[in-house]
Wavefront OBJ file of the C-alpha trace (Angstrom):
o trace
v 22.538 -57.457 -4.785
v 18.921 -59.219 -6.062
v 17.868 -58.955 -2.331
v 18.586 -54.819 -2.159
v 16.462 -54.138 -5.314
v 13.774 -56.728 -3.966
v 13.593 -54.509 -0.887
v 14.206 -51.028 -2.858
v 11.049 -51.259 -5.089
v 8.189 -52.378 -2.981
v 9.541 -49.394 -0.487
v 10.003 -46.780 -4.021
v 6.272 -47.919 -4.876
v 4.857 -47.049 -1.610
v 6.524 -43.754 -1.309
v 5.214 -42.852 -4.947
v 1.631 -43.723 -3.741
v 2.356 -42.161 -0.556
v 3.509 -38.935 -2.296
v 0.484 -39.027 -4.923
v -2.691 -39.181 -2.256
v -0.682 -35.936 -0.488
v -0.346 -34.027 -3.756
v -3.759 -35.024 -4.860
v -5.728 -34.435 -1.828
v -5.193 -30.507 -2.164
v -7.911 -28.190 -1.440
v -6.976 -25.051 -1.181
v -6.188 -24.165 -4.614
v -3.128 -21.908 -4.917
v -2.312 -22.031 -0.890
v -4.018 -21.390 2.223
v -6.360 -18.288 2.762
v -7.181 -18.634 6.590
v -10.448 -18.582 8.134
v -12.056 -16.910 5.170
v -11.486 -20.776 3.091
v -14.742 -22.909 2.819
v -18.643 -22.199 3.163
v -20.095 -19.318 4.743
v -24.018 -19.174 5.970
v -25.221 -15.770 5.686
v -27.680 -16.516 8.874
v -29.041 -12.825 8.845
v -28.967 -9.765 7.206
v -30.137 -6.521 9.142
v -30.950 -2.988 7.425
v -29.802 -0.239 9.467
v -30.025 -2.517 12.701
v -33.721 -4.210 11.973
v -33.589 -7.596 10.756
v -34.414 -8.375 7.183
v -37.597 -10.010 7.138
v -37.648 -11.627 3.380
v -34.562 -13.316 4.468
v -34.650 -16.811 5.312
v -31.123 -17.471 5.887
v -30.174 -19.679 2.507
v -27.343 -17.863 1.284
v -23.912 -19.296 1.533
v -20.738 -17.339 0.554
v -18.099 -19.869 -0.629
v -14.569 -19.107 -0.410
v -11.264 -20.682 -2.471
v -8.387 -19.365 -3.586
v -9.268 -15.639 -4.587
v -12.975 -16.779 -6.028
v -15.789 -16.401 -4.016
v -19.495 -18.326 -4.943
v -22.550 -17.221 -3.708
v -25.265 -19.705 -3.247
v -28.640 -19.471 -2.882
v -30.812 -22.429 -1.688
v -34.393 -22.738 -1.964
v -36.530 -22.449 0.929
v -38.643 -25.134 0.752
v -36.210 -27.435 -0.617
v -32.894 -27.125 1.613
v -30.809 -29.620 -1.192
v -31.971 -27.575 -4.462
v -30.411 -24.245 -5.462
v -31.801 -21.463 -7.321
v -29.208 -19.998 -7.833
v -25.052 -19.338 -7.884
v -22.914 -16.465 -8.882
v -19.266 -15.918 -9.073
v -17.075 -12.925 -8.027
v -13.719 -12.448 -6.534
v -12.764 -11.419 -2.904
v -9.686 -9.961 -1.279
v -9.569 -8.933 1.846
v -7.759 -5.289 2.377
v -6.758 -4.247 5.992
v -10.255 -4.383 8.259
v -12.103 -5.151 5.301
v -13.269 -7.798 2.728
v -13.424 -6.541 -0.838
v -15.942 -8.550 -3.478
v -15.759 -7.711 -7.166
v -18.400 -8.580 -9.294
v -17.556 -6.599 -12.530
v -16.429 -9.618 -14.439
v -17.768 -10.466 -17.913
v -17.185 -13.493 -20.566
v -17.839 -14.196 -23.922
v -21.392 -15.445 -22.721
v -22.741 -12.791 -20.216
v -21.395 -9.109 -20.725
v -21.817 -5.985 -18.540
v -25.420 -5.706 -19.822
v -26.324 -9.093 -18.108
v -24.724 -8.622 -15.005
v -26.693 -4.907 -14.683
v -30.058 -6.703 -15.465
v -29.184 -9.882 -12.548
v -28.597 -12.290 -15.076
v -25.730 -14.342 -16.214
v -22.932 -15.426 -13.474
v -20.955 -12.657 -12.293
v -23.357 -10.548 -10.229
v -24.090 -10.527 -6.385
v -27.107 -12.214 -5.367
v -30.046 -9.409 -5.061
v -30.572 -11.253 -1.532
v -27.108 -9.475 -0.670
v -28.100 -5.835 -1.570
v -24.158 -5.561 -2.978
v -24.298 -3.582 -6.696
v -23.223 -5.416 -10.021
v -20.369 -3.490 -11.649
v -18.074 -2.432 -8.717
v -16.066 -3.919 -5.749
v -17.829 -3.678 -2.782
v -16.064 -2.801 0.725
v -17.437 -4.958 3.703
v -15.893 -3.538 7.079
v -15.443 -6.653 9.022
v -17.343 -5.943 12.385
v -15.696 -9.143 14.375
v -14.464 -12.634 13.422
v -13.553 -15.362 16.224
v -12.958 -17.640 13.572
v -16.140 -19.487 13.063
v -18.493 -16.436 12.967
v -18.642 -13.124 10.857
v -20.080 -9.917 11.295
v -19.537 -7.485 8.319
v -21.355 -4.242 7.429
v -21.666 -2.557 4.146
v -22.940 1.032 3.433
v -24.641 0.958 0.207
v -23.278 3.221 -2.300
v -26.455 3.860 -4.144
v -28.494 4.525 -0.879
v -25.969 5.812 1.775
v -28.713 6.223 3.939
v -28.202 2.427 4.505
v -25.962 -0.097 6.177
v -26.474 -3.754 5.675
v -24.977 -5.963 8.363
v -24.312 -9.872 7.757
v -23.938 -12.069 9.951
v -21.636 -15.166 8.738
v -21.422 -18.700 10.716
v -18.333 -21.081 9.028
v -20.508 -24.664 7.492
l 1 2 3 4 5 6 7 8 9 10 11 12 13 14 15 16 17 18 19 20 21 22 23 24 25 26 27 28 29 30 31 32 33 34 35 36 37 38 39 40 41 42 43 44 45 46 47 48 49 50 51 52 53 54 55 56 57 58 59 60 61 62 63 64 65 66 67 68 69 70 71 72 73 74 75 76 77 78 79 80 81 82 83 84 85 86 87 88 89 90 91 92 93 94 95 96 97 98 99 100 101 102 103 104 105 106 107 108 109 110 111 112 113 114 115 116 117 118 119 120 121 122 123 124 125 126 127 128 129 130 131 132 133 134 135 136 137 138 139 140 141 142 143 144 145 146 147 148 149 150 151 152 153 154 155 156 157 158 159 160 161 162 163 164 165 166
């Protein structure tokens, strides 16, 4: 009888352990999303088919659960950021939807409208503060993106993105 319990809790241990680095190791928060999980490169925008020519290609869209982060890195220094905002995404038929109408007890409505605080699209984007925005998705193989967006302020104007997966 001493021998099975010598043998039982070195194995119980190790399948505890075991079972803890699985659980632990999660990364996609609240189950898988598909492609869309992970960091995005925005790599160029274009403006009714001409490139964008203040663009440099240092935003990153990052994806988890239903939250979506939008980076912006600085130019000169690739490691430093200037800036991150915070929305969510869902993505609707042929289309990716990003909301950025959400306030907290810090940053209201007001700071969103004047590009402050942390729930507003990036100006770099061209999306508006204070509604959900409808991205058509153009293609997707997977590891690359094209979406377009027709602004609703100027509908005279489509923005198209392309996206490469980091």
């Amino acid at each position: 009888m001493k021998t099975i319990k010598h043998i039982y809790l070195p194995v119980r241990t190790l399948l505890i352990l075991v079972m803890s680095v699985i659980f632990c190791g999660c990364t996609h928060n609240n189950g898988d999303i598909g492609q869309w999980f992970g960091t995005w490169q925005i790599t160029s925008i274009d403006i009714n088919g001409s490139a964008e020519k203040d663009y440099h290609g240092n935003m990153f869209w990052k994806f988890q659960n239903n939250i979506i982060e939008m980076v912006l890195l600085d130019v000169e220094e690739p490691d430093a950021t200037i800036a991150c905002t915070w929305g969510t995404w869902a993505e609707d038929a042929d289309c990716l939807l990003l909301n950025f109408t959400h306030t907290d007890n810090e940053y209201d409505h007001e700071a969103g409208e004047n590009w402050q605080g942390r729930y507003f699209p990036l100006g770099e984007s061209h999306l508006p503060y204070g509604e959900i925005s409808r991205l058509r998705i153009v293609s997707s193989d997977g590891n690359k993106l094209t979406l377009s967006y027709e602004s609703t302020s100027q509908p005279d104007i489509v923005y198209t993105y392309t996206l490469i997966k980091r």
